[in-house]
MITOR-209126 format. One record per residue: residue in one letter; x, y, z of N, C-alpha, C, CB in turn. Coordinates in steps of 0.02 Angstrom, whole numbers, padded with zeros to 5 digits, always signed. Each point is the difference from the previous one (the first is absolute). Glycine has a CB too. Layout:
BEGIN
AXYZXYZXYZXYZ/...
END
This chain:
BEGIN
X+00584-00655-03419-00004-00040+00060+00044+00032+00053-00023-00105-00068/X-00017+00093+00124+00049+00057+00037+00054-00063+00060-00123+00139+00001/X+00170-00116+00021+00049-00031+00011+00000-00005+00074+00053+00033-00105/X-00036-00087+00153-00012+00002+00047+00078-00015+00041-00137-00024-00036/X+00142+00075+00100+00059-00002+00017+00018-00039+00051+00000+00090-00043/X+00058-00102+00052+00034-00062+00065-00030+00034+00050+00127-00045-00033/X-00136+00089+00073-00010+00036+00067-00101-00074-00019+00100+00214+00017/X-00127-00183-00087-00056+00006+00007-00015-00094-00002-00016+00151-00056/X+00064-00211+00018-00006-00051+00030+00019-00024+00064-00003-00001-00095/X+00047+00025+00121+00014-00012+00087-00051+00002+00027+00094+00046+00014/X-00149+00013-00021-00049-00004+00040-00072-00042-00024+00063+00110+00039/X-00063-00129-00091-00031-00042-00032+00022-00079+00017-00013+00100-00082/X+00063-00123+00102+00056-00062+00023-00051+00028+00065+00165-00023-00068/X-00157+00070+00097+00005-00031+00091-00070+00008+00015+00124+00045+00052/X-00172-00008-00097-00066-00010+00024-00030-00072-00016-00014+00125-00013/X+00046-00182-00031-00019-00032-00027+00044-00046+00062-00041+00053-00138/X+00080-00064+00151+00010-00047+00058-00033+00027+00065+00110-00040-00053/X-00128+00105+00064-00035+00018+00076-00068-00054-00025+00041+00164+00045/X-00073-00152-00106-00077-00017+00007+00012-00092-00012-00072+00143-00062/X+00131-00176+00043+00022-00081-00010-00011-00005+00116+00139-00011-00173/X-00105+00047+00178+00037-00021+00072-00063+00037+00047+00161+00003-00032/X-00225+00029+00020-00053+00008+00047-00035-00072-00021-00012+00147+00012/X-00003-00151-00069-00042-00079-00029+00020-00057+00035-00002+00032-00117/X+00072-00020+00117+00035-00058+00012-00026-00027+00093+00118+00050-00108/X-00111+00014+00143-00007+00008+00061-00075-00012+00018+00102+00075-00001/X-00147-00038-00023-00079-00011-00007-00013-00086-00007-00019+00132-00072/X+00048-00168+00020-00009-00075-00015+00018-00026+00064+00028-00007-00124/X+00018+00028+00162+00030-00055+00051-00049+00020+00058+00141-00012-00038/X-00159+00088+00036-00029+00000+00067-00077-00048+00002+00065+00135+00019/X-00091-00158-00091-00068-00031-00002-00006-00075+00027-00019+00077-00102/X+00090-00098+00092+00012-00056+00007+00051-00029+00085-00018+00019-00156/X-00006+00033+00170+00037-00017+00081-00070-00047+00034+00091+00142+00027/X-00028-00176+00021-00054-00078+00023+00011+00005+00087+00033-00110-00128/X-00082+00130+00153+00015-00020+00088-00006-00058+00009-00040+00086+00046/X+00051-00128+00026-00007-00048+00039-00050+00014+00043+00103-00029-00015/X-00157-00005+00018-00059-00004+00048+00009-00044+00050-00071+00026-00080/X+00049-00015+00152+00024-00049+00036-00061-00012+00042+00126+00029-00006/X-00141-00059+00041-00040-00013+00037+00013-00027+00076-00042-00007-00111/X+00027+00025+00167+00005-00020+00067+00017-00063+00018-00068+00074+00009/X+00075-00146-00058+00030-00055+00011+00061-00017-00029-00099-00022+00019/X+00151+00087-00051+00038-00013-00058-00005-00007-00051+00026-00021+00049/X-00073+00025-00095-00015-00034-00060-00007+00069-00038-00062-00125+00040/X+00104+00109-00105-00004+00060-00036-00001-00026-00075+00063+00078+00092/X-00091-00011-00111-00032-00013-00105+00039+00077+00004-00171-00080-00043/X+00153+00061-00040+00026+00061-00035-00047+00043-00028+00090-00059-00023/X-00082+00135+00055-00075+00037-00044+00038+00062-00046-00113-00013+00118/X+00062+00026-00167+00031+00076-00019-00039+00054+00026+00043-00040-00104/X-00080+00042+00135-00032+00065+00049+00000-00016+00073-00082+00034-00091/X+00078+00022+00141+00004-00009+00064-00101-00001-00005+00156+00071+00055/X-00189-00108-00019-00045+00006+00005-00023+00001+00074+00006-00036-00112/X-00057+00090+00127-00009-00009+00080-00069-00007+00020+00098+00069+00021/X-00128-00116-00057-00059-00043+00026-00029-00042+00038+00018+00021-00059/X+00084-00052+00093-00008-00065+00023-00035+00017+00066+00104-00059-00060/X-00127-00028+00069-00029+00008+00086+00037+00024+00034-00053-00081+00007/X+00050+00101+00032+00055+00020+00052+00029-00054+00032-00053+00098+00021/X-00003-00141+00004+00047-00066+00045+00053-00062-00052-00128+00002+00098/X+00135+00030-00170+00050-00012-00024+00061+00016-00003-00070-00016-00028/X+00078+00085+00057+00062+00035+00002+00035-00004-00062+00006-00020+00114/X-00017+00019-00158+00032+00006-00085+00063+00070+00024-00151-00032-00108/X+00210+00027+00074+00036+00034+00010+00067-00011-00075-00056-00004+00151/X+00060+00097-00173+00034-00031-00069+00093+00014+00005-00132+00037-00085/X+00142-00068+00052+00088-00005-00008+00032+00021-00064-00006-00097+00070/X+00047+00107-00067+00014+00017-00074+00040-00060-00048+00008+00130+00049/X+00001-00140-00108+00042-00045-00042+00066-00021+00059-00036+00068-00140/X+00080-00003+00141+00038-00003+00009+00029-00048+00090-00024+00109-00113/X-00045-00087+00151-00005-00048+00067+00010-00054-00010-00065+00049+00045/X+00014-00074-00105-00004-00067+00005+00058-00047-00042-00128+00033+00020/X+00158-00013-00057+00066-00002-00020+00031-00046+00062+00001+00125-00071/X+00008-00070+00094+00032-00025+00073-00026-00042+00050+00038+00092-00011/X-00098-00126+00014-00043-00018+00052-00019-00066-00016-00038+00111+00025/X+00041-00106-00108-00062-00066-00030+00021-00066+00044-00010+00040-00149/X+00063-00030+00158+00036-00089+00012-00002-00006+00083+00107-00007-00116/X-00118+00055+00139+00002-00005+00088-00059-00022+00008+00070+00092+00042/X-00070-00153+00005-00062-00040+00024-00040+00001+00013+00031-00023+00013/X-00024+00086+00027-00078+00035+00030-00042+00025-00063+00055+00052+00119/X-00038-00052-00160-00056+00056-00047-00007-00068-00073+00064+00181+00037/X-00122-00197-00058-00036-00040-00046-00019+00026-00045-00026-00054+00063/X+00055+00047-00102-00038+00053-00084-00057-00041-00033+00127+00051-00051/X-00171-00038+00048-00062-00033-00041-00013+00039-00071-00060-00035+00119/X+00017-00012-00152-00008+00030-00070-00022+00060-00016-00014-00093-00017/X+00054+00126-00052-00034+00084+00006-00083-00025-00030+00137+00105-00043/X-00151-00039+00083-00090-00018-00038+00020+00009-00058-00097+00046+00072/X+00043-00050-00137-00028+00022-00035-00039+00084-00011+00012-00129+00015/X-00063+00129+00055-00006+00079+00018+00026+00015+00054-00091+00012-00048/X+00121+00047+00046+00025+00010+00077-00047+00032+00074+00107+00020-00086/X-00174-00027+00054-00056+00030+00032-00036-00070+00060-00022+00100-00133/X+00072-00127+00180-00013-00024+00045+00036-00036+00037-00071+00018-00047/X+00071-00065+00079+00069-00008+00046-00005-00069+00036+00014+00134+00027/X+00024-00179-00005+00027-00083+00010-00036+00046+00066+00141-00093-00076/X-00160+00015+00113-00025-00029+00072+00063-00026+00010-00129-00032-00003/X+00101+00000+00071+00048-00021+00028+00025-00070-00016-00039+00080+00073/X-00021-00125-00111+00008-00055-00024+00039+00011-00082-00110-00044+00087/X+00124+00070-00091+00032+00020-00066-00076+00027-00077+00133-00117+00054/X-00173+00122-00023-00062-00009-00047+00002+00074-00034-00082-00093+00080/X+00059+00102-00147+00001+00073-00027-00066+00022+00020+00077-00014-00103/X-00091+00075+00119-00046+00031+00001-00025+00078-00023+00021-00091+00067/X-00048+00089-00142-00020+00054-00016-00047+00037+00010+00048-00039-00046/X-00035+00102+00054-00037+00052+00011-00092-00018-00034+00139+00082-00004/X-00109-00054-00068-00084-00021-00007-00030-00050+00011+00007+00052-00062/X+00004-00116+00075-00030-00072+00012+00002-00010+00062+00031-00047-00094/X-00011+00068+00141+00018-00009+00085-00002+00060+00032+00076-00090-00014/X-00120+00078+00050-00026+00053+00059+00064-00021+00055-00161+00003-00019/X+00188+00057+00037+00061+00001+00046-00028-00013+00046+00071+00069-00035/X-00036-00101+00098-00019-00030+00052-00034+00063+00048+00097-00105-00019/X-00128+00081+00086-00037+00039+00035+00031+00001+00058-00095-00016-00055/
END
């Protein structure tokens, strides 16, 4: 059996935390969450930027970390996260998805 040396586990140790600590990094980046907002204040939570919306919605995204800071200031209304993030609140607070709702004209 052949014998393996300290030089040769050190580098066996640090490739094995480089490939823990890319995983680790890869997991978090899947799970990052923007703030969607919309032209009356009203914001949900999406995990993709999507750029479908009508335009006379003005959808505009924020990051976690904005809204951190923002949620509780008056002007801005958080409404429920969708379910899909493939469409976007009116002005009456109403959901409207992409595939089931033809965007306004």
């Amino acid at each position: 059996m052949k014998k393996i040396s300290a030089t040769q586990w050190k580098v066996a140790a640090i490739a094995a935390a480089a490939t823990a600590l890319l995983a680790a990094s890869t997991a978090g980046a899947e799970t990052k969450t923007y703030i969607a907002c919309n032209q009356w204040n009203e914001c949900w939570k999406v995990k993709e930027h999507v750029t479908a919306y009508p335009a006379d919605v003005h959808v505009v995204y924020r990051d976690s970390a904005w809204w951190d800071q923002h949620q509780h200031d008056a002007q801005w209304r958080e409404l429920p996260d969708p379910t899909n993030d493939n469409g976007w609140y009116d002005q009456a607070g109403a959901w409207h998805d992409f595939e089931t709702t033809a965007p306004p004209r």
